[in-house]
C-alpha positions as CSV (number, residue, x, y, z in Angstrom):
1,X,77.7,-95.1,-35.1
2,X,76.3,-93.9,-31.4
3,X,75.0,-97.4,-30.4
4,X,78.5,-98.2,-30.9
5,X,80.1,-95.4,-28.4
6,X,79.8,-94.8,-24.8
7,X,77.3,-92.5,-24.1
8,X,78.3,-89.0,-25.0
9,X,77.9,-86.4,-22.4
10,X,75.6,-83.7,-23.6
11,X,77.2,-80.8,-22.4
12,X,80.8,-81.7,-22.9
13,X,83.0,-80.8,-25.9
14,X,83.7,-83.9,-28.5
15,X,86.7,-84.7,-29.9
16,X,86.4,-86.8,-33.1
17,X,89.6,-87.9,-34.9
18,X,90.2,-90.3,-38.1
19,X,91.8,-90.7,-41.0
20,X,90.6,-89.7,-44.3
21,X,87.7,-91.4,-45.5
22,X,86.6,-92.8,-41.9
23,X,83.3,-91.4,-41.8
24,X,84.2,-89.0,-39.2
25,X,82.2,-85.6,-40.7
26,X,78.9,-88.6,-40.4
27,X,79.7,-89.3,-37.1
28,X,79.7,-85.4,-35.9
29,X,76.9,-84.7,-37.5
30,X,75.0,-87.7,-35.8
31,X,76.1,-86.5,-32.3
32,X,75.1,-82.7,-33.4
33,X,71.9,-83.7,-34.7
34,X,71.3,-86.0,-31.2
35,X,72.3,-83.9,-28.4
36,X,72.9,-80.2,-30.0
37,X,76.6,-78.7,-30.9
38,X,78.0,-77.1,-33.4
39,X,80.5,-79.1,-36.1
40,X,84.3,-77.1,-35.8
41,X,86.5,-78.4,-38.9
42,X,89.8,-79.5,-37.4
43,X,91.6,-80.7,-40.7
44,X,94.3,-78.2,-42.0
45,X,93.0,-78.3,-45.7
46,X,89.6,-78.0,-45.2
47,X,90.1,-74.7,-43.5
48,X,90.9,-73.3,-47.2
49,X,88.6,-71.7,-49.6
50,X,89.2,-72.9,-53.4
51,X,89.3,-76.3,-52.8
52,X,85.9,-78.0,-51.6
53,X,85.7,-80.9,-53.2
54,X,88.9,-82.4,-53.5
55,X,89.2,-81.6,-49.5
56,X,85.9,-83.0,-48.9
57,X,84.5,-80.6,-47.0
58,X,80.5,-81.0,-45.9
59,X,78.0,-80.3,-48.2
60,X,75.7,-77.8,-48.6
61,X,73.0,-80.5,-47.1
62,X,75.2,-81.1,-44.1
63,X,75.3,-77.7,-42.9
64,X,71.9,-76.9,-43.1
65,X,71.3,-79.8,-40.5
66,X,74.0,-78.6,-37.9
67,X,75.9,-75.9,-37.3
68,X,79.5,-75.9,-38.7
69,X,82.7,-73.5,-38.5
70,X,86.1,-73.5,-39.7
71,X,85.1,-74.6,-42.8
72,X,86.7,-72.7,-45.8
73,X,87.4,-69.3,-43.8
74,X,91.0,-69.2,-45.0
75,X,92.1,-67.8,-48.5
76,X,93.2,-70.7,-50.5
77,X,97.1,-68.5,-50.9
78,X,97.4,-67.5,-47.0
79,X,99.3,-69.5,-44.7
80,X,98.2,-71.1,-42.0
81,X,99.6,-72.8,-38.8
82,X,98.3,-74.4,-35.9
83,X,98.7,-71.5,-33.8
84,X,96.3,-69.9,-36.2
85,X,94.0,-72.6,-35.6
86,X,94.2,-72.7,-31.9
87,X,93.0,-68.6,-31.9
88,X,89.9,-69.7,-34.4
89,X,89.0,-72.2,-32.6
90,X,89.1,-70.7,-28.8
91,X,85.7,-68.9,-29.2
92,X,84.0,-72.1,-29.4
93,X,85.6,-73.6,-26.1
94,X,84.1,-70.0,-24.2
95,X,80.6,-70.9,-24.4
96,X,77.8,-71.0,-26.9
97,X,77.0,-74.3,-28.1
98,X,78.7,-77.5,-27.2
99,X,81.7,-78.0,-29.9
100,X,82.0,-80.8,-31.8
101,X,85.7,-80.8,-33.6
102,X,86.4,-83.2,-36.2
103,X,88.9,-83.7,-38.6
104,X,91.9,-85.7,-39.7
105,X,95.2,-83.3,-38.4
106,X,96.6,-85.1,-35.4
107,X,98.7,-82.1,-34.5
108,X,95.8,-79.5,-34.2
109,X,94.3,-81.8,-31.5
110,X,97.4,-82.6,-29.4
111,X,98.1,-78.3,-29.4
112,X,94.7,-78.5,-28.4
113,X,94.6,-81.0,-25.6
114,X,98.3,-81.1,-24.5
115,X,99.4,-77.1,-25.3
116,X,101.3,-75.4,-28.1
117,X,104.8,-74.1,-27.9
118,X,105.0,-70.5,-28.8
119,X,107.9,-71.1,-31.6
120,X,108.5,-68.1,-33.5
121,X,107.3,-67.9,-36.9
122,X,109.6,-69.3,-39.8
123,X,110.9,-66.3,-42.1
124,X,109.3,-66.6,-45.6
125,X,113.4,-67.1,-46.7
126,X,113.9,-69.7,-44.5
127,X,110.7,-71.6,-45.6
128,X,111.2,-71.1,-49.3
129,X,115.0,-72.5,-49.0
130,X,112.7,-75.3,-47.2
131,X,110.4,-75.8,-49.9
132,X,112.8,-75.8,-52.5
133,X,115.1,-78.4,-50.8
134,X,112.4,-81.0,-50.1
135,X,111.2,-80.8,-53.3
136,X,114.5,-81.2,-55.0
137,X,115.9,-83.8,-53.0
138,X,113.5,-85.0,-50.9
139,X,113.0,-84.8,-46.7
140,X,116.5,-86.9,-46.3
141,X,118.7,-84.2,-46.2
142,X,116.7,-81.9,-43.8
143,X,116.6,-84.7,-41.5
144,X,120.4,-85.5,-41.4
145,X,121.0,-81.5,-40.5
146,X,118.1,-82.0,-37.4
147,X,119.4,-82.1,-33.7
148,X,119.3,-85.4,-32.4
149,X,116.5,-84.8,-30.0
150,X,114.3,-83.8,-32.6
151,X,115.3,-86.3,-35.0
152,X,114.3,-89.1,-32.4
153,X,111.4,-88.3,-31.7
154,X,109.3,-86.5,-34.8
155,X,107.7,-88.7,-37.2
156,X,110.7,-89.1,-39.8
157,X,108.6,-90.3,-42.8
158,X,106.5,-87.5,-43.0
159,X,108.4,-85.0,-44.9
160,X,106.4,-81.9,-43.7
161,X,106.8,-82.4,-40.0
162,X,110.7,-83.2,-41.0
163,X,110.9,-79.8,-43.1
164,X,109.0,-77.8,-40.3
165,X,111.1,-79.2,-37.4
166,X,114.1,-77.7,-39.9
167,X,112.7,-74.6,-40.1
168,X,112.5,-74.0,-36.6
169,X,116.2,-74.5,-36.3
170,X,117.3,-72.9,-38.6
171,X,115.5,-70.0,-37.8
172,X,116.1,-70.2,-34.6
173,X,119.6,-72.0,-33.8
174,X,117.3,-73.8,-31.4
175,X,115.7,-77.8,-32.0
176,X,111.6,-78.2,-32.0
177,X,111.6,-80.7,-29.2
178,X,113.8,-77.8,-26.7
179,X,111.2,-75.7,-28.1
180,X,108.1,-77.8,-26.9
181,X,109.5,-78.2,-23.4
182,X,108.3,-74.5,-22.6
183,X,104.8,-75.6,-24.2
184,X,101.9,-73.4,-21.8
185,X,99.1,-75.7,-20.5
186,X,96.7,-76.5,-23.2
187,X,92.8,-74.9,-24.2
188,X,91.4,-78.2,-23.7
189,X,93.0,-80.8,-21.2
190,X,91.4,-83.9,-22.7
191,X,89.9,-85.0,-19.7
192,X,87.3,-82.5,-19.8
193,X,86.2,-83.5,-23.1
194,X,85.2,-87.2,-25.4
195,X,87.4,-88.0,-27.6
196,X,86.7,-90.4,-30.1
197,X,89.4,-91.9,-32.8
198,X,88.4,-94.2,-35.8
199,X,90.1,-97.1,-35.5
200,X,90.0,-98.6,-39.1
201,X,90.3,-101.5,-41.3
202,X,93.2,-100.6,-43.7
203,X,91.5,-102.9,-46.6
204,X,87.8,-101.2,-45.9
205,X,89.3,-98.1,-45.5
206,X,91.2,-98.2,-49.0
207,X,88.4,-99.7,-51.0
208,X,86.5,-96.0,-49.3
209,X,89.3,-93.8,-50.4
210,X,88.9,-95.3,-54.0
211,X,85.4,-95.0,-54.2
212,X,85.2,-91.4,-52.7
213,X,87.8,-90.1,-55.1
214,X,85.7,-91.3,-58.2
215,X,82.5,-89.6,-56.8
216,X,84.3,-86.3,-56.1
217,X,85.5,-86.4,-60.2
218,X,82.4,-86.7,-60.5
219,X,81.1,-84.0,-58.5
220,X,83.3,-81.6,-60.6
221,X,87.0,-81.8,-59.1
222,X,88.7,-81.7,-62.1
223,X,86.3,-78.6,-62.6
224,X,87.7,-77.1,-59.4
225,X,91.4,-77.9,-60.3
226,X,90.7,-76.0,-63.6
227,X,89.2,-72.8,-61.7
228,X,92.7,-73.3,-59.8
229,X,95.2,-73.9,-62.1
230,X,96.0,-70.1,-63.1
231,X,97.2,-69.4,-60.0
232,X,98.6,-73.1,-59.0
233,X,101.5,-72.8,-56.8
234,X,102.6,-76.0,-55.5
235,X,104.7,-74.2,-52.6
236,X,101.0,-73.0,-50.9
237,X,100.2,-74.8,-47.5
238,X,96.7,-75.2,-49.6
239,X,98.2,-76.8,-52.8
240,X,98.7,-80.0,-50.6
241,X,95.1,-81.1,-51.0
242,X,95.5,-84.9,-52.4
243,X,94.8,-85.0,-55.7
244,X,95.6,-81.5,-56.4
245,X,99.0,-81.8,-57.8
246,X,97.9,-85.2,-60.3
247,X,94.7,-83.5,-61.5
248,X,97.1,-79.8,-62.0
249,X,99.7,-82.3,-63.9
250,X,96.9,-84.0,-65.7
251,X,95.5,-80.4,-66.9
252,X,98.9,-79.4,-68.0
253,X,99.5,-82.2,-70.0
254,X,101.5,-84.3,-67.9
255,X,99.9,-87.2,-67.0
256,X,96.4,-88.8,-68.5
257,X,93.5,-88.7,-66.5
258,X,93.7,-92.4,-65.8
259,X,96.8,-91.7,-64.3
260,X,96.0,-88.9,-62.4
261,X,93.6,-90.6,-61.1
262,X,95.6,-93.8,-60.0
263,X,98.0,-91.4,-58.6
264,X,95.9,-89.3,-56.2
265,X,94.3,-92.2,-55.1
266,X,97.6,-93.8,-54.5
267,X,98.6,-90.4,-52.3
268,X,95.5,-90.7,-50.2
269,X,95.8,-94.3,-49.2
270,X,99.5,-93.4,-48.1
271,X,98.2,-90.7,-46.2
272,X,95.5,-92.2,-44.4
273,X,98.5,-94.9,-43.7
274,X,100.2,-92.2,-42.0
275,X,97.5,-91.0,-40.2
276,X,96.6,-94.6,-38.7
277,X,100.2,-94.7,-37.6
278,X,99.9,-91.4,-35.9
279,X,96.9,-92.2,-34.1
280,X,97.3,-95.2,-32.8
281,X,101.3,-93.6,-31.3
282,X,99.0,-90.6,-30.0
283,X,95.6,-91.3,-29.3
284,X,95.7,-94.1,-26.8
285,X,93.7,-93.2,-24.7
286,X,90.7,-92.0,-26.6
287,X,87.4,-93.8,-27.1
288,X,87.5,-96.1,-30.0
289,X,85.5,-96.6,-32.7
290,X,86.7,-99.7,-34.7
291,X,85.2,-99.5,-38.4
292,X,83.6,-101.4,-40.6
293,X,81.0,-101.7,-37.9
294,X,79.3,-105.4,-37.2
C-alpha cells in the first residue's frame, strides 16, 4: 500500500484513519516494519480487554513484528472517554519511537490534531437517564431537547454523539458546541504529522466486512461472547463492539445464529457507512488512499 502513498517521512508521526475493514492495522504495520515506529491503537473498542476478536484487534503475529500500544489496556466494564485517550496516548508524542496511530474513531484524532474541550464529566445519573432514554425510544427525543447550535452542527444520525452532546447539557446547563469554543490548542497540530485516510469502495468494502465477520466466528467469537455473557451489560461503553449484542441475543435464545449473524454484519456495514460520511466531512485534507487498489 506504500507505492501507493507519498513518501512517508521517517521521523514524523503517522496518522492512519479508515473505516472498519479498510486494511488500515496492514497498512501501519507496513510503514512500522519499513521505516521503524511503534503501532498506537486509536479505535475506542479496541482499547478494551474482553473483547479481541469481535473488535479485531492485531494478532498475536502482528505484534511480534512491530511494536503496538493501546491495545486492550482498559477493563472491558471501565469507562472510557477521549480525554482518557488523549492522556494514554501523550507519552508516545514525547519521544521514543516514531508513533504510528491507527484506528477507526474520528473523534480521538480531531481531539488529537485540533484540541479537546475540557467538558466536565457526565454524572453516572445523568448518563444512565441517557442510556435508558436512547434505548427506549431512540436518539429522537434527545435531539429535539439539544440547543440549536449543537443540533446544527453534530452528526444527528449517530445516536451516541446525539446522547453525549445531551449529556453535557444537561449536566451542565451549557450546549457542547459553547463548550468546544474554549477547546486548548491540540497535542498534535496536523501539520507536523502524515495523515493518511482510506478512502473506500462501499461495494469492496462491504463484501470485506462480510467476509471478516465469518472468519472471526471462526476464530472463536461466539466463544468470546460466551466467556462474556455472565456479566453482559449492554449499558458498558465496551458492550458496543458490533456483533456483541446479536451474538449475546443469539446465546440467550433470541435470535438464531443465522440471524445473528445477518444482523451484526448488517450493524457493521452501517457503521463503516457512518464512518465514510465522517471522514470525508473531516478529513479533507489528509493523504488519500483510495481502496481496492489498481
Amino acid at each position: 500500500m506504500l507505492d501507493h502513498l507519498p513518501p512517508v517521512p521517517p521521523e514524523r508521526p503517522v496518522l492512519i484513519a479508515g473505516p472498519t475493514a479498510s486494511g488500515k492495522s496492514a497498512l501501519a504495520l507496513e510503514i512500522a516494519e519499513n521505516s521503524g515506529g511503534v503501532v498506537v491503537n486509536a479505535d475506542a473498542l479496541q482499547v478494551y480487554d474482553g473483547w479481541n476478536i469481535l473488535t479485531a484487534r492485531p494478532p498475536a503475529q502482528d505484534l511480534a513484528r512491530a511494536p503496538h500500544a493501546l491495545y486492550g489496556h482498559v477493563p472491558y466494564a471501565a469507562d472510557y472517554s477521549v480525554g482518557h485517550w488523549l492522556r494514554d496516548v501523550t507519552p508516545y508524542l514525547q519521544g521514543g519511537a516514531r508513533p504510528i496511530i491507527v484506528g477507526g474513531t474520528g473523534l480521538y484524532f480531531q481531539a488529537l490534531t485540533q484540541g479537546l474541550a475540557e467538558i466536565p464529566a457526565t454524572p453516572a445519573a445523568v448518563r444512565a437517564e441517557a442510556d435508558a432514554r436512547r434505548l427506549a425510544e431512540g436518539h429522537a427525543g434527545l435531539l429535539a431537547e439539544l440547543d440549536a447550535e449543537t443540533a446544527g452542527q453534530i452528526d444527528t444520525q449517530n445516536p451516541m454523539r446525539v446522547q453525549r452532546a445531551w449529556e453535557v447539557l444537561r449536566a451542565t446547563g451549557r450546549g457542547l458546541v459553547a463548550w468546544q469554543a474554549d477547546t486548548p490548542p491540540p497535542l498534535l497540530p496536523i501539520g507536523e504529522a502524515f495523515p493518511i485516510v482510506m478512502r473506500t469502495d462501499p461495494a469492496w468494502l462491504n463484501a470485506r466486512i462480510d467476509l471478516r465477520f465469518d472468519m472471526m466466528m471462526k476464530q472463536g467469537a461466539l466463544t468470546e461472547a460466551e466467556a462474556m455473557r455472565a456479566d453482559w451489560d449492554p449499558a458498558r461503553l465496551s458492550s458496543r463492539a458490533i456483533g456483541a449484542a446479536e451474538l449475546i441475543a443469539h446465546l440467550n435464545g433470541e435470535m438464531t445464529r443465522a440471524e445473528a449473524i445477518a444482523a451484526a454484519k448488517l450493524a457493521s456495514r452501517q457503521y463503516a457507512k457512518r464512518q465514510r460520511t465522517w471522514f470525508r466531512s473531516k478529513m479533507g485534507g489528509w493523504h488519500p488512499l483510495a481502496l481496492p487498489l489498481p
